[in-house]
N, C-alpha and C positions, 0 to 999 in steps of 0.2 A: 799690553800684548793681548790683543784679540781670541777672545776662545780659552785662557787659563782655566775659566772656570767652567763647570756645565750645568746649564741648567735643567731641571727635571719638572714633574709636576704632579702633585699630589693626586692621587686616586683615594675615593673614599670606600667603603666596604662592598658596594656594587661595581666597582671597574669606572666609575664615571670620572673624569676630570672635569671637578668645575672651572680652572681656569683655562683650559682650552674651549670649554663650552661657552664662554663668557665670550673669549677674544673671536670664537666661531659667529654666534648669533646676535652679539650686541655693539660689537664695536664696527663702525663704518670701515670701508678702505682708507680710510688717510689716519684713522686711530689706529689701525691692526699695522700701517706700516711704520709709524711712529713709533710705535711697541718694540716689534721685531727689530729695527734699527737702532733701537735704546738697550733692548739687552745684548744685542749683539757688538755693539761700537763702546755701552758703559758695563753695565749689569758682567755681564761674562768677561769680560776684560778684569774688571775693578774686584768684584764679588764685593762682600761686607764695608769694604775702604768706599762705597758709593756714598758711605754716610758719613763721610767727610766730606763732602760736597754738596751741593742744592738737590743735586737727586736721592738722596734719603738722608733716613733716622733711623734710629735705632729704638723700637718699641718697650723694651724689655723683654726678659726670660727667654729670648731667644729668637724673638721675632721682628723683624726686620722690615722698612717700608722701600719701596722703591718710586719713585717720583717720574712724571714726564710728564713735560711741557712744551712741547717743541715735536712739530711737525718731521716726517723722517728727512725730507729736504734739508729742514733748520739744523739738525743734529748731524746729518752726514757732511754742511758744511763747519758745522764746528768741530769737527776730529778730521779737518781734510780729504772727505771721503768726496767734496765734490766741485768739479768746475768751476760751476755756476753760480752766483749767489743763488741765497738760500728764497725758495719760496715761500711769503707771510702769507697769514689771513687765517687761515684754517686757524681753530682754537682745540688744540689738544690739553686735557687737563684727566691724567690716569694715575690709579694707583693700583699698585701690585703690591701685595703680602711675600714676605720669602723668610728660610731659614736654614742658615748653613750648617753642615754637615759634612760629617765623612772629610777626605784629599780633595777638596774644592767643589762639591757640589750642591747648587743652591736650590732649593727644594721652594716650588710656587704652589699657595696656599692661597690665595684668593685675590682679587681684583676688582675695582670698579670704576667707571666714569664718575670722577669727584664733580667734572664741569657737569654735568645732567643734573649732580644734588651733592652742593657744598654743605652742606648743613653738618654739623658737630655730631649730632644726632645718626645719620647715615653712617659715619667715618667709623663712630663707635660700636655700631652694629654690623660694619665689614671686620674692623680689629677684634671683635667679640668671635666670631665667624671662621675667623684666621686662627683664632689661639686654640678654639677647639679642635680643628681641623689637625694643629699640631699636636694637640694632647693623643687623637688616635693615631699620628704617625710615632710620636713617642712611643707608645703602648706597644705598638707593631713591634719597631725596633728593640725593646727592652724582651719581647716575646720572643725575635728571633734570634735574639744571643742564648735566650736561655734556652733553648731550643739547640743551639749549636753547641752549648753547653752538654748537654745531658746527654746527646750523639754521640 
């Protein structure tokens, strides 16, 4: 079911969202629509259950990978979204950082083109990147209960 879940996106302590910054400046048109067609047809349909499937894992402590491989053609004919056979050739290889939260909300924490730099190296330096990002959202959250608390 399309839309169960929502997705959101981390802001760091300046307002800035680096994963909209990212999908804005560095992914081409045929990545940004492979993206948006993967959280829209998997990601927000599925949430966390994506990692029972080829499109994620589960990191630990909370943090969650999401997987795309596949052109938004590719994807929108694999969930019946289209006509047509699916258009090859383009090589989409993305990953997104996420972590559920709250009545279905999947909170995005970072991203990269794996295909630009498969290296072990990079992966672990977006997962490093991702987990802090969570510890200030954590922080946040833990501050605004106690906050709601003491009101």
């Amino acid at each position: 079911m399309p839309g169960a879940f929502t997705v959101e996106f981390f802001e760091d302590d300046d307002g800035r969202c680096p994963v909209t910054e990212w999908m804005e400046k560095e992914l081409d048109d045929t990545q940004l629509a492979a993206l948006l067609e993967a959280f829209a047809l998997m990601l927000e349909a599925r949430g966390v259950d994506v990692c029972a499937t080829e499109w994620g894992r589960p990191l630990g402590d909370g943090l969650f990978e999401f997987r795309v491989r596949h052109t938004a053609e590719e994807i929108a004919h694999m969930f019946g979204e289209a006509s047509d056979e699916a258009k090859t050739g383009a090589k989409v290889l993305l990953r997104v950082f996420f972590h559920p939260y709250g009545a279905k909300l999947l909170l995005l924490l970072g991203g990269y083109d794996k295909g630009e730099d498969p290296s072990e190296k990079r992966q672990a330096r977006e997962i490093k990147r991702a987990r802090k990002r969570l510890v200030v959202f954590q922080q946040r959250q833990a501050r605004d209960r106690k906050r709601r608390r003491q009101g």
